[in-house]
C-alpha positions in Angstrom: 3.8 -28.1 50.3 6.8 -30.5 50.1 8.4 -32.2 53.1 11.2 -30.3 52.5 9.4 -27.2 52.4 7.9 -28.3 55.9 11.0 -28.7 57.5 12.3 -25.7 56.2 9.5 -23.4 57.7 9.4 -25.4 60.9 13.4 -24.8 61.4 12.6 -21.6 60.7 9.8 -20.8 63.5 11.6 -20.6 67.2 15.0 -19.1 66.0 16.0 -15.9 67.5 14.0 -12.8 67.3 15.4 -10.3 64.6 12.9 -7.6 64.6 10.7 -6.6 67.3 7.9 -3.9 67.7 6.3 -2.6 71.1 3.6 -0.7 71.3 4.0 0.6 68.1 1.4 3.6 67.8 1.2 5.9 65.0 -1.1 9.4 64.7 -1.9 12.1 61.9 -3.5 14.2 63.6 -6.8 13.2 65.2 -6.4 9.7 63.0 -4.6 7.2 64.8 -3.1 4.9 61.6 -1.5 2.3 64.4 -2.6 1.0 67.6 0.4 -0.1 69.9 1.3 -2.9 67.1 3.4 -5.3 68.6 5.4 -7.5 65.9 8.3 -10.0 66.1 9.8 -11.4 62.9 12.6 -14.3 63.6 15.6 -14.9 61.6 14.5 -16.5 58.3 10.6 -16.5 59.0 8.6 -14.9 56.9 5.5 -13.4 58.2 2.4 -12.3 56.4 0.3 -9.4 56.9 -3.5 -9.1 55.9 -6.0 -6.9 56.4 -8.7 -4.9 54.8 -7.6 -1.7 52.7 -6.4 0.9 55.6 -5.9 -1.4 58.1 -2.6 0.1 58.4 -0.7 -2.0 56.3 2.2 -0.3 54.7 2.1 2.3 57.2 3.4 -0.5 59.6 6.0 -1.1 56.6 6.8 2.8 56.6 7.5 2.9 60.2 9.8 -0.7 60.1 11.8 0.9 57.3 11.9 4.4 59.2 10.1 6.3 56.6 7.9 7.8 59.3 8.6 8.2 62.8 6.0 6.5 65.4 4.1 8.5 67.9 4.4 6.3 70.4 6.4 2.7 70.7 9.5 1.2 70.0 11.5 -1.0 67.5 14.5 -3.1 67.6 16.6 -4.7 65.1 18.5 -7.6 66.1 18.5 -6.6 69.9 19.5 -2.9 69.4 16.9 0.2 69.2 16.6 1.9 66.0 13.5 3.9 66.8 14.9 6.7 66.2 17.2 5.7 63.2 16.7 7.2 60.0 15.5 5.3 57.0 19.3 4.7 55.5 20.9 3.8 58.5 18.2 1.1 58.7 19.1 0.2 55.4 22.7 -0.2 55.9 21.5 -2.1 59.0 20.2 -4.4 56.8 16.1 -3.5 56.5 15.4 -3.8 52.6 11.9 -3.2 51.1 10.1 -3.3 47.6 6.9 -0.8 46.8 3.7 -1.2 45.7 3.8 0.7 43.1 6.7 -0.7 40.6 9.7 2.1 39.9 11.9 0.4 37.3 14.8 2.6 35.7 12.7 2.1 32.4 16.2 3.2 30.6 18.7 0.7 32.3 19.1 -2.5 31.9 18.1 -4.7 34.3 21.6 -5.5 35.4 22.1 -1.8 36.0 18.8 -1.7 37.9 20.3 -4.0 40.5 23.7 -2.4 40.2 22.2 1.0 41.2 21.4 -0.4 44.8 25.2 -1.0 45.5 26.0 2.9 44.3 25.3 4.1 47.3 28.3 2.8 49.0 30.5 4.6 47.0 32.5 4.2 43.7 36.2 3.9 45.5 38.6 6.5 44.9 35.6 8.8 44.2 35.5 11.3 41.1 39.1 11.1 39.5 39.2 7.1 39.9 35.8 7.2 37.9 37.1 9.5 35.5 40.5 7.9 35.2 38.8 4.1 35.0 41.7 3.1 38.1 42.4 -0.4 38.6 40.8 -0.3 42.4 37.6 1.1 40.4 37.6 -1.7 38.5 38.0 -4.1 40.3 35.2 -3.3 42.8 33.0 -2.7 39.3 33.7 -6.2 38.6 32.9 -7.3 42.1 29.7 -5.4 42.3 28.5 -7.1 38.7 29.0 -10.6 40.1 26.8 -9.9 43.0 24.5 -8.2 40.7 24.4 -11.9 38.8 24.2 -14.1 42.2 20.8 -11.8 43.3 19.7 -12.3 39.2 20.3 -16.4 39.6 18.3 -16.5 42.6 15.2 -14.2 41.1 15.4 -16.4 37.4 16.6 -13.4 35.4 20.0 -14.3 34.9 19.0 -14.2 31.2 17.3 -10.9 30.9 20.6 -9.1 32.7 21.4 -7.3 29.9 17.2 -6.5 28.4 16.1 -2.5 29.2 14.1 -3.0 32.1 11.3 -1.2 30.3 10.8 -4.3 28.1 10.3 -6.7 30.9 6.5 -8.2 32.1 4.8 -7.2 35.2 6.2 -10.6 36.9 9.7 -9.6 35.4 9.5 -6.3 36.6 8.6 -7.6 40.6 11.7 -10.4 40.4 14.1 -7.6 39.0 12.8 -4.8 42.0 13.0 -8.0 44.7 16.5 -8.8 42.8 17.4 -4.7 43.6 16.3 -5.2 47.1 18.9 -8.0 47.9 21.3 -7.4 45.9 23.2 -6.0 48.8 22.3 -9.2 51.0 19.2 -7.9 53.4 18.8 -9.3 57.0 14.9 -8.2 56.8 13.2 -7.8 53.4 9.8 -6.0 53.6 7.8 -6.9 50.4 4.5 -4.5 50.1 1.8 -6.0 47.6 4.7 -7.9 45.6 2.0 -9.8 43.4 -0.3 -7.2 42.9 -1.0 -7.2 38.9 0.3 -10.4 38.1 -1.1 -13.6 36.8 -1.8 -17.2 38.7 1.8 -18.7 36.8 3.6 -15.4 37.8 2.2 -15.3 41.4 3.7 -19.6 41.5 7.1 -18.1 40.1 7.5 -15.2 42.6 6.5 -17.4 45.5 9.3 -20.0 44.6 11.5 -17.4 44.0 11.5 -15.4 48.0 11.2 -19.6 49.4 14.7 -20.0 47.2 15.7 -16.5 48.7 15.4 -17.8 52.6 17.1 -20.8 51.9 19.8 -18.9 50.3 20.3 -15.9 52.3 18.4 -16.9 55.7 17.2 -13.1 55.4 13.8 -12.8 57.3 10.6 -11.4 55.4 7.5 -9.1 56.4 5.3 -9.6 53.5 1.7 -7.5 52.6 -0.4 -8.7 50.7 -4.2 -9.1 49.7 -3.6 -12.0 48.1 -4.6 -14.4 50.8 -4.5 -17.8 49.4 -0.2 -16.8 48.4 0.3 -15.3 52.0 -1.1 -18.5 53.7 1.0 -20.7 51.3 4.2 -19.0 51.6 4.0 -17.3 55.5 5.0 -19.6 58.5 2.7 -16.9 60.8 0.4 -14.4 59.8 -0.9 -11.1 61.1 -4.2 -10.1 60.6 -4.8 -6.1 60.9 -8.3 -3.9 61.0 -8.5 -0.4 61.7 -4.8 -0.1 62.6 -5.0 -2.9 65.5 -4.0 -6.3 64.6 -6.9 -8.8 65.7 -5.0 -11.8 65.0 -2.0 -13.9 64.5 -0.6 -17.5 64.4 0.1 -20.3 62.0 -2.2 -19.9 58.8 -4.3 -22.2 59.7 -5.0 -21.4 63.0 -5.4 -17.5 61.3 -8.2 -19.3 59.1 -10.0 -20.9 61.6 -10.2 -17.9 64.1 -14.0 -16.6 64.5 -12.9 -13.1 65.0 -11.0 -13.2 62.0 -13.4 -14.7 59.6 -16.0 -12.4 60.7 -14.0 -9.1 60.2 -12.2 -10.1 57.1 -12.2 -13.5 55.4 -15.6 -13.7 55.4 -17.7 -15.9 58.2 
């Protein structure tokens, strides 16, 4: 890590709180998938998550984004509730998130990809100004593309804007989904598995690219992985979750030298 990379995660730790979790408790049934998780994310840290397969993981994620509603427990975002919020209004709140599963439009272009994440706040001047090709349409097309490019720049794809996104690699394919994801500038971006699939030079680019993405954006990030050597290199904390109950937290290496941890998951 660079000094400036040092700095950067140290000015990062102590800022205000931007999303918090009490007591966060999730059932299906007679499983209980979350244990009264508590979780606080400040602005522009980036916190890892770890933990054996169902430890709870991207359920956490699904409840943050408001793709399931918890049993018990609260969340806020930025000091105001949205337990009860449903998943787009936390999205217009600001609460991005990529998959684990990759879901490119194959037929697009990868500009387009992006482009498709600002549709939803309308066309302006709806059907006939689409039809018609109005000036106001226009212009707010033209707007839109150069905010498509500045999230491109910052994910190194500027140059495969206009290449089917079908055609792309498995690393291209994660930088052009992350690119979708903040394309419409996120205050938290929840990234589930983002390196699953890809190679040791791929995994190097992707991590450069979301420590570029802070420094541009300041936009906070909740990352999963199982890939622990890139979570303790690119998370200023990490969580450590088992059996829907998170045994352990702190800097990375404080999370590597806990005994409880070690035992239950990194191996004694």
């Amino acid at each position: 890590m660079t000094q400036s990379e040092a700095v950067s995660r140290e000015a990062a730790r102590g800022q205000e709180t931007l999303l918090r979790t009490e007591g966060l408790t999730l059932r299906f049934g007679g499983i209980t998938a979350l244990r009264e998780i508590d979780v606080e994310v400040s602005v522009a840290e980036i916190v890892g998550v770890i933990g054996p397969n169902g430890a709870g993981k991207t359920t956490l994620f699904d409840s943050i984004a408001g793709m399931i509603r918890p049993s018990e427990g609260r969340i806020w975002l930025d000091g105001r509730e949205i337990t009860r919020d449903p998943a787009h209004r936390r999205a217009r709140a600001g609460i991005r998130r990529t998959f684990q599963r990759q879901q490119p439009i194959g037929w697009l272009s990868v500009e387009d990809n992006a482009l498709a994440a600002l549709e939803g706040r309308g066309g302006g001047g709806g059907f006939w100004a689409d039809l018609l090709g109005l000036p106001s349409r226009r212009r707010i097309e033209r707007a839109r593309r150069e905010q498509v490019m500045g999230a491109l720049e910052v994910c190194g794809l500027v140059g495969e804007a206009r290449r089917p996104a079908a055609e792309l690699s498995i690393g291209q394919a994660r930088r052009m989904e992350l690119a979708r994801a903040i394309v419409d500038r996120p205050r938290l971006l929840l990234l589930d598995e983002p390196t699953s699939g890809l190679e040791e030079a791929e995994v190097e680019i992707f991590a450069a690219t979301i420590e570029a993405l802070r420094a541009a954006t300041g936009c906070s990030i909740l990352l999963v992985e199982h890939d622990v050597p890139f979570v303790m290199s690119a998370s200023d904390r990490v969580l450590v979750m088992q059996e829907g109950r998170v045994i352990g937290s702190g800097t990375p290496a404080e999370v590597a030298a806990d005994p409880v941890v070690r035992a239950a998951y990194l191996g004694a």
